[in-house]
VEXNU-886254 format. One record per residue (C-alpha): residue number from 0; residue in three letters; z, x, y. Coordinates in Angstrom, 1 decimal, always signed. Example, Ala and Ser with C-alpha at 12.3 -4.5 7.8 and 13.67 -1.06 7.14 Angstrom:
! VEXNU-886254
PT resi resn      z      x      y
PT    0  ALA   +7.8  +12.3   -4.5
PT    1  SER   +7.1  +13.7   -1.1
//
This chain:
! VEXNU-886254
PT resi resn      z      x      y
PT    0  UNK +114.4  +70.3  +86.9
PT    1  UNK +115.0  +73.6  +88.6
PT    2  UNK +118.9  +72.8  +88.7
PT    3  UNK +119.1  +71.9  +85.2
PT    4  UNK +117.1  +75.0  +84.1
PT    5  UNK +120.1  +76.8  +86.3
PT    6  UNK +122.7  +74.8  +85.0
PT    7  UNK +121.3  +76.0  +81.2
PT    8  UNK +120.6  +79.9  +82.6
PT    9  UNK +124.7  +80.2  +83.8
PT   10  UNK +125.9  +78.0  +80.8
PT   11  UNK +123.8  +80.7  +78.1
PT   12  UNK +125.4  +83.3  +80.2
PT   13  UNK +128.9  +82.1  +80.1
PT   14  UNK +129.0  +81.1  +76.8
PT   15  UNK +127.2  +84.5  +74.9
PT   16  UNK +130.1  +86.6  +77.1
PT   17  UNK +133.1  +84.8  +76.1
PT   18  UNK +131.7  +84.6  +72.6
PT   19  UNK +131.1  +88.2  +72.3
PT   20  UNK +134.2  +89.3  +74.1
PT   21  UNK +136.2  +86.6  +72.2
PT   22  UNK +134.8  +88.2  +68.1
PT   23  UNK +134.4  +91.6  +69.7
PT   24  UNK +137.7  +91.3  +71.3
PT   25  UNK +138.7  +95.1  +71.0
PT   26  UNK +135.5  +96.3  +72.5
PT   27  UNK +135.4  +93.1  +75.0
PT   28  UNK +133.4  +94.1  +78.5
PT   29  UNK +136.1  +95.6  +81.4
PT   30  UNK +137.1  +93.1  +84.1
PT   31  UNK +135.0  +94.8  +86.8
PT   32  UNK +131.4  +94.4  +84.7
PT   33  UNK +132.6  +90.6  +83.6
PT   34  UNK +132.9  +90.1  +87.5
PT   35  UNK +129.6  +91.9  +88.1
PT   36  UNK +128.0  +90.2  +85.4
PT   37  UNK +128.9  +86.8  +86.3
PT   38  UNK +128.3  +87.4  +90.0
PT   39  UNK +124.9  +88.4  +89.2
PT   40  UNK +123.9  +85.3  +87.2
PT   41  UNK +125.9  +83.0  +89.7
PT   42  UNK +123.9  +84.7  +92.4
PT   43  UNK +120.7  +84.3  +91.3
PT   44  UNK +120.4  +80.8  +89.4
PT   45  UNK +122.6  +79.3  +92.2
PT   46  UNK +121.1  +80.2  +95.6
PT   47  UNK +117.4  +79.9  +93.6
PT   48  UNK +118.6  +76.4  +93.2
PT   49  UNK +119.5  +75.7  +96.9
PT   50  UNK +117.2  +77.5  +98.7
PT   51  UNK +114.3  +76.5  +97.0
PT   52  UNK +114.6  +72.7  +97.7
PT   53  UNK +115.4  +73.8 +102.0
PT   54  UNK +112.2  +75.9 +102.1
PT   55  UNK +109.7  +74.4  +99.9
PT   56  UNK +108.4  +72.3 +103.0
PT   57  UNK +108.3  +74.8 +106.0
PT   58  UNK +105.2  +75.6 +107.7
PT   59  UNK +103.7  +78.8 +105.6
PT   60  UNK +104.6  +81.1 +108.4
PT   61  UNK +107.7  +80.0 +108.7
PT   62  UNK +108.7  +80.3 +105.2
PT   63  UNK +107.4  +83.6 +105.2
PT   64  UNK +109.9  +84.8 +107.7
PT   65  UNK +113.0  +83.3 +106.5
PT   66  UNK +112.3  +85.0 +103.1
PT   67  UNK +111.5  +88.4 +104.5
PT   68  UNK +114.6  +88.6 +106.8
PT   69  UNK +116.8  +86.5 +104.3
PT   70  UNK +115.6  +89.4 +101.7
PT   71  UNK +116.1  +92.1 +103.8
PT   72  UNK +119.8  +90.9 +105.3
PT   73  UNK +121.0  +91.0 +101.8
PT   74  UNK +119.7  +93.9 +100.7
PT   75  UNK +120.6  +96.2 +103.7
PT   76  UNK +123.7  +94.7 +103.1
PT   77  UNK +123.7  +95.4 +100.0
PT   78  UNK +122.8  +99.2 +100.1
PT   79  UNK +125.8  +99.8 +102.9
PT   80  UNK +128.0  +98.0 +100.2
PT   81  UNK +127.1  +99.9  +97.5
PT   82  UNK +127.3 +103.2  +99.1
PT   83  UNK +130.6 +103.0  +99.6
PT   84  UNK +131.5 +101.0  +96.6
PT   85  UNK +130.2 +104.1  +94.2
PT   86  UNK +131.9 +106.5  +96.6
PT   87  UNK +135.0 +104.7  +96.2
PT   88  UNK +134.4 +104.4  +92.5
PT   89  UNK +133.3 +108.2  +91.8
PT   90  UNK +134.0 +109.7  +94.8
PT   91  UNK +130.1 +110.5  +95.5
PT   92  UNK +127.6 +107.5  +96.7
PT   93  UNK +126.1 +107.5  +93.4
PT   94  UNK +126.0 +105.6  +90.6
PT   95  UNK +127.6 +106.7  +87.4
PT   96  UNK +125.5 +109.2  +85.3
PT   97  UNK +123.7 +110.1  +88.4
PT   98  UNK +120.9 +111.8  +86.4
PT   99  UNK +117.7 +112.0  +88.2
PT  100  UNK +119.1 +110.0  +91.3
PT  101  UNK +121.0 +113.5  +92.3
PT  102  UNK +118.3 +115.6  +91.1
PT  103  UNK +116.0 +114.1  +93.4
PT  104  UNK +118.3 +114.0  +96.3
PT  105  UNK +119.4 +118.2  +96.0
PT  106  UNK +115.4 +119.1  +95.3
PT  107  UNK +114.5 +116.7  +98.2
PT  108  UNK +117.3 +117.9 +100.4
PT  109  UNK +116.2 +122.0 +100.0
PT  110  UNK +112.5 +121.4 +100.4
PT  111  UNK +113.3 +119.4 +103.5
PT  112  UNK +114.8 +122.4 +104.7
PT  113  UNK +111.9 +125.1 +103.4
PT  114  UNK +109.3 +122.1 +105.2
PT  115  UNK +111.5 +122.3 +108.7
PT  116  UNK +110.8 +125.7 +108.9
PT  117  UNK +107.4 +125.4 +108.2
PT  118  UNK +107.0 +126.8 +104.6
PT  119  UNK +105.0 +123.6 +103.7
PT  120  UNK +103.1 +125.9 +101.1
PT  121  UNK +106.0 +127.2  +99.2
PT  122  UNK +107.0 +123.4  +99.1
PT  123  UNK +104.0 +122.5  +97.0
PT  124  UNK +104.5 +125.1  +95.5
PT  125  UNK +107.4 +124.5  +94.0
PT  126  UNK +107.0 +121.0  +93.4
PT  127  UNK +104.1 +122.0  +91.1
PT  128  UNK +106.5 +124.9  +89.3
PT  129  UNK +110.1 +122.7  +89.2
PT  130  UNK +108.5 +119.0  +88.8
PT  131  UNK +107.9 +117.6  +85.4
PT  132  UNK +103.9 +116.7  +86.0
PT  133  UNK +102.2 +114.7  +88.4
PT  134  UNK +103.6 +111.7  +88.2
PT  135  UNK +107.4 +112.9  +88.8
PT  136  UNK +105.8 +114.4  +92.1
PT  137  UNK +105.4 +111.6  +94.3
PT  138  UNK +108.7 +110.4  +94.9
PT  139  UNK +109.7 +113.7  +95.3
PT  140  UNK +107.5 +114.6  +98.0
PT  141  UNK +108.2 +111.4  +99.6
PT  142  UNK +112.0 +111.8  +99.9
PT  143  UNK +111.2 +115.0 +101.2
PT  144  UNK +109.2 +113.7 +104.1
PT  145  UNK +112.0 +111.2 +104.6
PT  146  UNK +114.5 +114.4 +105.0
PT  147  UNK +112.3 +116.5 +106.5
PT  148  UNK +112.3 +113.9 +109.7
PT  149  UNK +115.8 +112.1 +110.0
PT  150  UNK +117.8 +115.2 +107.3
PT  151  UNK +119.4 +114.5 +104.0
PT  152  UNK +121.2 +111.2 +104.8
PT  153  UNK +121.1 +109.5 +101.6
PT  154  UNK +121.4 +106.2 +104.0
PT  155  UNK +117.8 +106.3 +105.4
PT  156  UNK +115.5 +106.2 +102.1
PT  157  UNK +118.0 +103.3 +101.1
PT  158  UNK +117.4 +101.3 +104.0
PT  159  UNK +113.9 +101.8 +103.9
PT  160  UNK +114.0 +100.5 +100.0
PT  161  UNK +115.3  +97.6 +101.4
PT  162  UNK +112.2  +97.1 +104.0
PT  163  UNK +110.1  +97.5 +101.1
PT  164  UNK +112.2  +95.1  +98.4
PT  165  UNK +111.9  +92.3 +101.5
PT  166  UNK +108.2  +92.6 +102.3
PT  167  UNK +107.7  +92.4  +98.1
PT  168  UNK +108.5  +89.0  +98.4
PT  169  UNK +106.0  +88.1 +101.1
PT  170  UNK +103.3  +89.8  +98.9
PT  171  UNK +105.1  +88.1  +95.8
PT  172  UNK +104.1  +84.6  +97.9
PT  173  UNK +100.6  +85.5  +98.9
PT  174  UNK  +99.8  +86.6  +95.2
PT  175  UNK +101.4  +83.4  +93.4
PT  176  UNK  +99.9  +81.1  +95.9
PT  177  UNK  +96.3  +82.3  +95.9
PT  178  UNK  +96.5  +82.8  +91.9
PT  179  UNK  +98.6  +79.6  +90.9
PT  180  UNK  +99.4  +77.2  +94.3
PT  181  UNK +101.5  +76.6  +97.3
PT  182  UNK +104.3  +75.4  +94.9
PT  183  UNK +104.2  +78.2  +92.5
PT  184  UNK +103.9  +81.1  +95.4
PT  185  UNK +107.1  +79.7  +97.0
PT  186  UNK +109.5  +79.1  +94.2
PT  187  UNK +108.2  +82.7  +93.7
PT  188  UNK +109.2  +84.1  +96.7
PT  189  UNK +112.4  +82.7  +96.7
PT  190  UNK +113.1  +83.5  +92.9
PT  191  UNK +112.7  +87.3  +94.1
PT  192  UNK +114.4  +87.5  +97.4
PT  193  UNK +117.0  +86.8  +94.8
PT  194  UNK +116.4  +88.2  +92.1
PT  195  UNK +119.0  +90.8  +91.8
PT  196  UNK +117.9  +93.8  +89.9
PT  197  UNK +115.1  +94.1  +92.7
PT  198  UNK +118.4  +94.4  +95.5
PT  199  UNK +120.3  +96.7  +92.9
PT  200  UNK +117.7  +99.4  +92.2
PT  201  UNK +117.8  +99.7  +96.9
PT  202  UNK +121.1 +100.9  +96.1
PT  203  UNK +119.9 +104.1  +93.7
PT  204  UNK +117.7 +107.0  +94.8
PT  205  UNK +115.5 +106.6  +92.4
PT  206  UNK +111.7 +105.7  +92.3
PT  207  UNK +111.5 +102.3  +90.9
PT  208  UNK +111.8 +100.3  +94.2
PT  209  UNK +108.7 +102.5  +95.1
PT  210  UNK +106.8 +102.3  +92.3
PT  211  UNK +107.0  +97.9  +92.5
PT  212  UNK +106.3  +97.7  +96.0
PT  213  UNK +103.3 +100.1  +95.8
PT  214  UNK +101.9  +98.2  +92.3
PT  215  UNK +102.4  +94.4  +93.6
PT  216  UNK +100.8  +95.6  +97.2
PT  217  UNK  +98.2  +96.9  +95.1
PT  218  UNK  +97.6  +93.6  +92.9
PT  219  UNK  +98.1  +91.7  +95.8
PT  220  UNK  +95.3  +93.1  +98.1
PT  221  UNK  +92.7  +93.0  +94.7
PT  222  UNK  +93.3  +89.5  +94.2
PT  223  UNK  +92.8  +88.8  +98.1
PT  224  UNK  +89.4  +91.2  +98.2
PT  225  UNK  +87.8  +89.1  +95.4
PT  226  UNK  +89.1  +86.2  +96.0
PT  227  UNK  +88.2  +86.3 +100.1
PT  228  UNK  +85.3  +87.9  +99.9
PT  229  UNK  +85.5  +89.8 +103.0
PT  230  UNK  +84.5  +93.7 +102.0
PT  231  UNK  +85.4  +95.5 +104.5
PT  232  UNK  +85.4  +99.2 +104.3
PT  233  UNK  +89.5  +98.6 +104.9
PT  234  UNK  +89.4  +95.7 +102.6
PT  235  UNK  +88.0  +98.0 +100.0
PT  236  UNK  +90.1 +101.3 +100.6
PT  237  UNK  +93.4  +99.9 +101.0
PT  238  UNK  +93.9  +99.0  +97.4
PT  239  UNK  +92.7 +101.9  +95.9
PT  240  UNK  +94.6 +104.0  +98.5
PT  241  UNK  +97.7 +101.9  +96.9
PT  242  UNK  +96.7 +102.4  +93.0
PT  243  UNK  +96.3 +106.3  +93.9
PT  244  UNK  +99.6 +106.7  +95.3
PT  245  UNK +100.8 +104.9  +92.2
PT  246  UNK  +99.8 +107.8  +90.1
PT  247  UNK +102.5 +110.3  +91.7
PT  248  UNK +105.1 +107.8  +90.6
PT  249  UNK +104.0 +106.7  +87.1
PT  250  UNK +100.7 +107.5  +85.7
PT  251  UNK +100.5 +104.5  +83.7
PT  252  UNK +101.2 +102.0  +86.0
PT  253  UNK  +97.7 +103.6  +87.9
PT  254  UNK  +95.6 +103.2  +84.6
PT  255  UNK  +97.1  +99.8  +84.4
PT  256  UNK  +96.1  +98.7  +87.5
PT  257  UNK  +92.5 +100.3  +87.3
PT  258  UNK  +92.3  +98.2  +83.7
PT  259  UNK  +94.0  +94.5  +85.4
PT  260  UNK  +91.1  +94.9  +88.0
PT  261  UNK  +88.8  +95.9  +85.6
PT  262  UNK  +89.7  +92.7  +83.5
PT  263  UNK  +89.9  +90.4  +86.2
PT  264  UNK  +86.0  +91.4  +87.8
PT  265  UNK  +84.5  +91.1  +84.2
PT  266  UNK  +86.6  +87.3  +83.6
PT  267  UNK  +86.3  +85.9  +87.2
PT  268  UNK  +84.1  +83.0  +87.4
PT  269  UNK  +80.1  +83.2  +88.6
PT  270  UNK  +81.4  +81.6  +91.7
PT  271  UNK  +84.1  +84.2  +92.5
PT  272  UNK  +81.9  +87.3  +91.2
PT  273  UNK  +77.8  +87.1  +90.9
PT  274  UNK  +76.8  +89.1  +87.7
PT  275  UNK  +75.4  +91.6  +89.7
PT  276  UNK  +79.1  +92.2  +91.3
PT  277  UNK  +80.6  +92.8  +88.1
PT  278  UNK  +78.1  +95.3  +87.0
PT  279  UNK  +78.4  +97.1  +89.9
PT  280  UNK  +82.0  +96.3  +89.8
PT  281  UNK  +82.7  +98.0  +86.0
PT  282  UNK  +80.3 +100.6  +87.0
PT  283  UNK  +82.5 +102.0  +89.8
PT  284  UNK  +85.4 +101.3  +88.1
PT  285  UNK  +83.9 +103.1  +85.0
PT  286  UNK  +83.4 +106.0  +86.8
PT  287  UNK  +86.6 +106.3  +88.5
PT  288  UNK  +88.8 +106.3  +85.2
PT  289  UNK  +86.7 +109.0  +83.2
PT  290  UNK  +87.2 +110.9  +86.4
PT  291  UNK  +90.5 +110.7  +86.1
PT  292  UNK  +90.6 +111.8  +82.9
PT  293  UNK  +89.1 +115.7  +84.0
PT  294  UNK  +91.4 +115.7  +86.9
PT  295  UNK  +95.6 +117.1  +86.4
PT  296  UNK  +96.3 +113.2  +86.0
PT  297  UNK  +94.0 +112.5  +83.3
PT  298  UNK  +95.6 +115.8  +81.0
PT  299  UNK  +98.8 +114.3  +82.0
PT  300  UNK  +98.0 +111.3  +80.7
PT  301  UNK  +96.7 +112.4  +77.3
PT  302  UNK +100.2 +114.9  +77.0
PT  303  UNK +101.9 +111.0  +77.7
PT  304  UNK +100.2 +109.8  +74.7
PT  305  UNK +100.4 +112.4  +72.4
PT  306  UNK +104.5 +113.2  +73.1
PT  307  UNK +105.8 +110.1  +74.2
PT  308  UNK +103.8 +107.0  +73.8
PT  309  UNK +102.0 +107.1  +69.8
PT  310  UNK +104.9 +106.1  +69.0
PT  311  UNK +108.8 +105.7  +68.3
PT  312  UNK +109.6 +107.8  +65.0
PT  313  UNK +111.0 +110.5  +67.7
PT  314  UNK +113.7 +107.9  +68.9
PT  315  UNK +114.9 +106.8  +65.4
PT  316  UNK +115.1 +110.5  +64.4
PT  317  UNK +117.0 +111.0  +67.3
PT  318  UNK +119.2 +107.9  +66.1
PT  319  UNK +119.7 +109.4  +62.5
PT  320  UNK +120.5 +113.0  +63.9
PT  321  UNK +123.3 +111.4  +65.8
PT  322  UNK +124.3 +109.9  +62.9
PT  323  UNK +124.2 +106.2  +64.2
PT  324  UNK +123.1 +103.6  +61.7
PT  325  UNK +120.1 +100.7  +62.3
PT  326  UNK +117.1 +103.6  +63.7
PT  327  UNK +114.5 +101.8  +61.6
PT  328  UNK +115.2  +98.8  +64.3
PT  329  UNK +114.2 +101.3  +66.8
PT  330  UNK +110.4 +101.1  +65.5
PT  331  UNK +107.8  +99.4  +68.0
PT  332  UNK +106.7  +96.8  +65.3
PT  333  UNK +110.1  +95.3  +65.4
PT  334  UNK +110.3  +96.1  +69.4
PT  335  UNK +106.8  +94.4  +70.6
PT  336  UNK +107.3  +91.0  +70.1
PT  337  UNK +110.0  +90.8  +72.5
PT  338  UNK +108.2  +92.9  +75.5
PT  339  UNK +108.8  +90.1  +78.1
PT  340  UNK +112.7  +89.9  +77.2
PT  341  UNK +113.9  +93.3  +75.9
PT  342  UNK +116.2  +95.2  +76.6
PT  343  UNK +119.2  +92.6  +76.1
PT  344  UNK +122.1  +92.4  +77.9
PT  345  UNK +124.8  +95.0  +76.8
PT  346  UNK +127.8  +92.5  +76.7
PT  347  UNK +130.7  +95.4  +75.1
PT  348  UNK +131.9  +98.1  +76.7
PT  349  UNK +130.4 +100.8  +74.6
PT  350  UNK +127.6 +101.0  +76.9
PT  351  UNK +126.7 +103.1  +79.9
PT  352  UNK +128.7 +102.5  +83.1
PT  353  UNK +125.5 +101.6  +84.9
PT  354  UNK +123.9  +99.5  +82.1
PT  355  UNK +127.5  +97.1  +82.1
PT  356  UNK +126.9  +96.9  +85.8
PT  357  UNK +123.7  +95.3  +85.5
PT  358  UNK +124.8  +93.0  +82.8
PT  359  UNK +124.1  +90.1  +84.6
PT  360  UNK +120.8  +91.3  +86.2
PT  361  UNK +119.0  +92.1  +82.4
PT  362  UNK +120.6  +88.9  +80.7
PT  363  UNK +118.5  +87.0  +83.7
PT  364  UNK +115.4  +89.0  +82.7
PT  365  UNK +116.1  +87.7  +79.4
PT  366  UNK +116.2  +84.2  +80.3
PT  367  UNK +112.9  +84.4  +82.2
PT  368  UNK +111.1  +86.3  +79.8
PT  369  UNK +111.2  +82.5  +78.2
PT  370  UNK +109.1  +81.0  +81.2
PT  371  UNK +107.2  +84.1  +81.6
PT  372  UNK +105.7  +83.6  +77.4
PT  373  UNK +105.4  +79.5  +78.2
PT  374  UNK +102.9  +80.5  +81.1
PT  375  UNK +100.4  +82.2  +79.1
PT  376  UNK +100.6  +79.4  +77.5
PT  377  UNK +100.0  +76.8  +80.6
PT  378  UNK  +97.4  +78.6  +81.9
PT  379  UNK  +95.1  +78.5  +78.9
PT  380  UNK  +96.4  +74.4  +78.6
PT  381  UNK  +95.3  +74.2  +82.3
PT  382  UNK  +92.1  +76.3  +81.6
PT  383  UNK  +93.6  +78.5  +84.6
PT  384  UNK  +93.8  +81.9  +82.4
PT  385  UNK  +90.6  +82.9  +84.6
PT  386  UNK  +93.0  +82.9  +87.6
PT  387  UNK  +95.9  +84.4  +85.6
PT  388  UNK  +93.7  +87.4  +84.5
PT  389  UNK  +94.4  +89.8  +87.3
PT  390  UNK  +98.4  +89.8  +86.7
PT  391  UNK  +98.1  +88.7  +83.0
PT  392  UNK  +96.2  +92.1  +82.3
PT  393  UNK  +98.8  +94.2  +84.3
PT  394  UNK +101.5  +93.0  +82.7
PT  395  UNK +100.2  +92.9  +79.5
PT  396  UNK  +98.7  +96.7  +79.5
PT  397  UNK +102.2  +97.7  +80.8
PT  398  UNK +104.2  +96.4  +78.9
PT  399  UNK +102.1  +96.9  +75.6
PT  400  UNK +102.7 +100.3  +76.3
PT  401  UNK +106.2 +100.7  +77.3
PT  402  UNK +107.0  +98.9  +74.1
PT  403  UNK +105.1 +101.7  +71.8
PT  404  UNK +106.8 +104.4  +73.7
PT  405  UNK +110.4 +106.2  +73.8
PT  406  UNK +111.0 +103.7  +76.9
PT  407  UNK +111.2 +100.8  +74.6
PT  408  UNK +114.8  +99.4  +75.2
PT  409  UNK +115.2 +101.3  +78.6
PT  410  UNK +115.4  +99.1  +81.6
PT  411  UNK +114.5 +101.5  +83.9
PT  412  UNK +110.9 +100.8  +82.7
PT  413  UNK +110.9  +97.8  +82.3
PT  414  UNK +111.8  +97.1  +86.1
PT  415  UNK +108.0  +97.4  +87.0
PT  416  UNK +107.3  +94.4  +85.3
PT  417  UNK +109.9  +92.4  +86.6
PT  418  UNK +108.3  +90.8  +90.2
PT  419  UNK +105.6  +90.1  +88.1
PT  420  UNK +107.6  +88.2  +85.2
PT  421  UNK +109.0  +86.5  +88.7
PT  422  UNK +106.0  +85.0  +89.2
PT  423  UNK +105.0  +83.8  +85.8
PT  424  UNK +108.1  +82.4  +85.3
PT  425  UNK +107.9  +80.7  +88.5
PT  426  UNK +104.1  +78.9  +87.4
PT  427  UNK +105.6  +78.3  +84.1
PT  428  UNK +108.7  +76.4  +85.9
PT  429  UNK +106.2  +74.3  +88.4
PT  430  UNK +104.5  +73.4  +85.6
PT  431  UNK +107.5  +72.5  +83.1
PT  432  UNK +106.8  +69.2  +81.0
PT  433  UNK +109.3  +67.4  +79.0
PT  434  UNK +108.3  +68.2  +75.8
PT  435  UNK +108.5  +71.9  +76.7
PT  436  UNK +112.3  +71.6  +77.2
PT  437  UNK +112.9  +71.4  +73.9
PT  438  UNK +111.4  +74.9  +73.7
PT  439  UNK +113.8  +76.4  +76.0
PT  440  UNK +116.3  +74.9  +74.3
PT  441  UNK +115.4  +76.7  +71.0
PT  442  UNK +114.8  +79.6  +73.2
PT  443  UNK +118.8  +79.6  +74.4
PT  444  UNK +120.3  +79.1  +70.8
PT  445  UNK +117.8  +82.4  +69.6
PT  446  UNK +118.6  +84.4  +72.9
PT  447  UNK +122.3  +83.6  +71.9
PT  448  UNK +122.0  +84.6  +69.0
PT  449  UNK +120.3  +87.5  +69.6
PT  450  UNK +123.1  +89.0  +72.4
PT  451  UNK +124.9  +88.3  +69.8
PT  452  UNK +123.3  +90.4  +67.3
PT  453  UNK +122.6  +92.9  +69.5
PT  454  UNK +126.1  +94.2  +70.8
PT  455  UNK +126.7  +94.0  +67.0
PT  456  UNK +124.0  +96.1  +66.5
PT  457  UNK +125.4  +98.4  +69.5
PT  458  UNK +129.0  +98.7  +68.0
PT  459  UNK +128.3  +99.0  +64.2
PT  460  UNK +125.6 +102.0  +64.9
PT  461  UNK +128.9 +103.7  +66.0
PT  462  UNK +131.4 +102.5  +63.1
PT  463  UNK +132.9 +100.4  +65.2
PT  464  UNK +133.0  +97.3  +63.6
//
């Protein structure tokens, strides 16, 4: 089954590019993004497919460590690659339309210097002056440290992103296997030591790769402290230690993770939490977000709201003032409905450099985001959706509100929500019957169409077809 799902992902792949390059010919995708593209898909469908079937009977342990060093050998190697891929390509180690990824690197690289020389005041100081709120603070402070101790070599904080992108598969295993089964867990595991936006975004000096590892660490040790029982004072501490760093990288991904183990205490079973542990449970919890809410996270969160996430007039405003046709598209009601598959692969070249890069990485996310709908789906047919609450009410609360926000159709945002789709996907594939794969083959001809529609959309917006 899982070879003929792969078979179907590269064939949907193959066919939408040479279809879109073929009727859009004079807007057709470079060579260099086609190879990219392809080698993206080919990379992920086929070593999911052979891997999977040589691990899925090795001792636990063993597994474990052939998909943590298997992860990190590619993505170190991956990160030296791309270093001097970009370098060679723009003649800086950065990707194209650096944006924050530069900022970050110059801010972190002077207050590195100011913190060397002991001025540690001055550098919270001007993080709190130069930063745009508290969330945009964290990664910035932490690429500081970083310099601050081995000096602006842009090589380190890569590596280390790589560490982390390896160990998220481990926690990707423990968190599938407790919530859905041995099976589930490892297909998994191995679906995300090669999935390959979570290698690409090792490669950028950006926050995402931090943000993931933090949130799934975080989801991962609250599903083990219910579910084992054992509460510990380190037990305890350690995942709120993990949700509160979350907030210095994206404040809603904290309130979301507050809310998923909110939702999971309060729909847990008798067995796994006693009445009186749940009202104890939403009590502390309870108090915890309203005291959020009087602290410099909680006015962040409602200036958030207000400016960026009521809703998406701003963005189609900005579409009309630029003179580019189709901004009513751009309104969340037309947007929500596809929150596990959106954005959609940009398949012409009147695209950002980086966005045709990824090509093949977002068309895979919108192959999944089948699988990761069909679990909901399972889990309510198995009467599992108990089990599925924890990750289901993350994703759910994320992704709800990136879709009524100016991130809609930005795949920077969505990327926190990819592991997680990783492992839905992967319950929905253990769990695959026959009569479901005539779902997924509805699903290819309308996410066909829909590339289709979509690069359309992107080109006629310009007047240029």
């Amino acid at each position: 089954m899982l070879r003929h799902i792969a078979f179907l992902g590269i064939g949907l792949y193959l066919a939408a590019l040479i279809t879109i390059s073929l009727v859009f010919k004079s807007q057709a995708l470079q060579p260099q993004w086609m190879i990219w593209g392809i080698s993206e898909v080919l990379f992920f469908f086929g070593l999911t497919a052979v891997f999977y079937p040589r691990w899925k009977n090795c001792d636990p342990k063993r597994f474990r460590r052939k998909v943590f060093w298997t992860a990190l050998g590619i993505r170190v190697f991956y990160v030296v690659f791309i270093g001097y891929y970009y370098y060679f390509m723009q003649s800086a180690p950065f990707e194209s339309y650096v944006g924050d990824s530069l900022w970050y690197h110059r801010t972190a690289a002077y207050l590195s210097k100011c913190a060397r020389l002991g001025k540690i005041a001055y550098v919270l100081g001007y993080m709190r002056a130069y930063t745009m709120g508290f969330s945009d603070q964290g990664y910035t402070l932490w690429l500081t440290l970083i310099y601050t101790i081995f000096g602006p070599n842009i090589l380190i904080p890569r590596l280390l992103k790589a560490l982390m992108s390896a160990y998220l598969c481990v926690a990707v295993y423990k968190l599938g296997t407790r919530t859905f089964g041995e099976r589930t867990g490892r297909l998994a595991a191995v679906m995300t030591v090669f999935t390959p936006i979570l290698i690409q975004i090792c490669g950028l000096h950006i926050k995402e790769m931090e943000l993931i590892f933090l949130s799934i660490l975080a989801l991962e040790r609250m599903d083990y402290l219910i579910r084992s029982k054992k509460y510990t004072v380190w037990n305890v501490l350690f995942p709120i230690l993990l949700t509160g760093l979350t907030f210095g990288f994206r404040t809603i991904v904290g309130m979301c993770l507050i809310f998923a183990f909110l939702a999971f205490i309060v729909l847990s079973s008798n067995a796994l939490v006693g009445k009186k542990g749940k009202i104890i449970a939403v009590s502390a919890t309870a108090v915890v977000f309203f005291a959020f809410l009087f602290t410099s996270v909680g006015k962040e969160m409602k200036i958030i709201y207000r400016l960026k996430f009521a809703d998406l007039e701003a963005k189609s405003e900005q579409f009309e003032a630029k003179g580019m046709k189709h901004s009513e598209l751009a309104h969340s009601k037309y947007l929500f409905p596809g929150a596990f598959v959106l954005p959609l692969a940009p398949m012409v070249e009147k695209s950002p450099d980086h966005n045709k890069m990824i090509n093949g990485s977002t068309y895979v996310k919108n192959f999944l985001g089948f699988f990761a709908m069909l679990s909901i789906i399972v889990a309510f047919r198995q009467k599992k959706w108990r089990d599925f609450s924890l990750i289901g009410a993350y994703e759910l609360s994320y992704l709800g509100i990136i879709m009524f926000s100016f991130a809609a159709n930005m795949e920077r945002y969505h990327e926190a929500a990819i592991p997680l789709i990783v492992v839905m996907s992967a319950y929905a594939m253990t769990h695959l019957r026959r009569k479901d794969l005539k779902l997924l083959y509805v699903y290819c001809v309308v996410l066909f169409v829909a590339l289709l529609v979509w690069n359309w959309l992107k080109l006629s917006a310009r007047g240029l077809v």
